[in-house]
Steps between C-alpha positions, in 0.01 A plus 500: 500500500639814491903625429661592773579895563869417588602330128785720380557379131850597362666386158821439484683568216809302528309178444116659390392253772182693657536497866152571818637509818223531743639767808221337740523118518858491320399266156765560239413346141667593211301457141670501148398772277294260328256411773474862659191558269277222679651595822374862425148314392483335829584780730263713339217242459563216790161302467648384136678184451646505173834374651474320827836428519626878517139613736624184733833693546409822554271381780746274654745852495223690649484717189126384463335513875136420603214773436435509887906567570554840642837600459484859637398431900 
């Protein structure tokens, strides 16, 4: 797995709610503050599973694609 190069990640200060929106494949999830760390953790290291819950999301929002996904032809 691999993070998408379309993820745009945005905080939003009226609610501190941390939002990815990916421009590509159109996934929207929005995070609380709280969880953004291990969302952070996953993007940057996608092979770890120290919460399945939040890895199962981002690749069901396409924020996490497949290794062999080429998003630029």
């Amino acid at each position: 797995m691999k993070p998408s190069n379309y993820n745009i990640i945005v905080n939003c200060q009226e609610t501190d709610d941390v939002i990815i929106f990916n421009t590509l494949y159109g996934g929207l999830t929005i995070f609380e503050q709280n969880e953004f760390q291990l969302v952070k953790q996953q993007l940057v290291d996608p092979d770890n599973n120290k919460d399945g819950k939040i890895k199962d999301t981002l690749i069901q929002q396409k924020h996490l694609i497949a290794n062999d996904v080429d998003e630029f032809s």
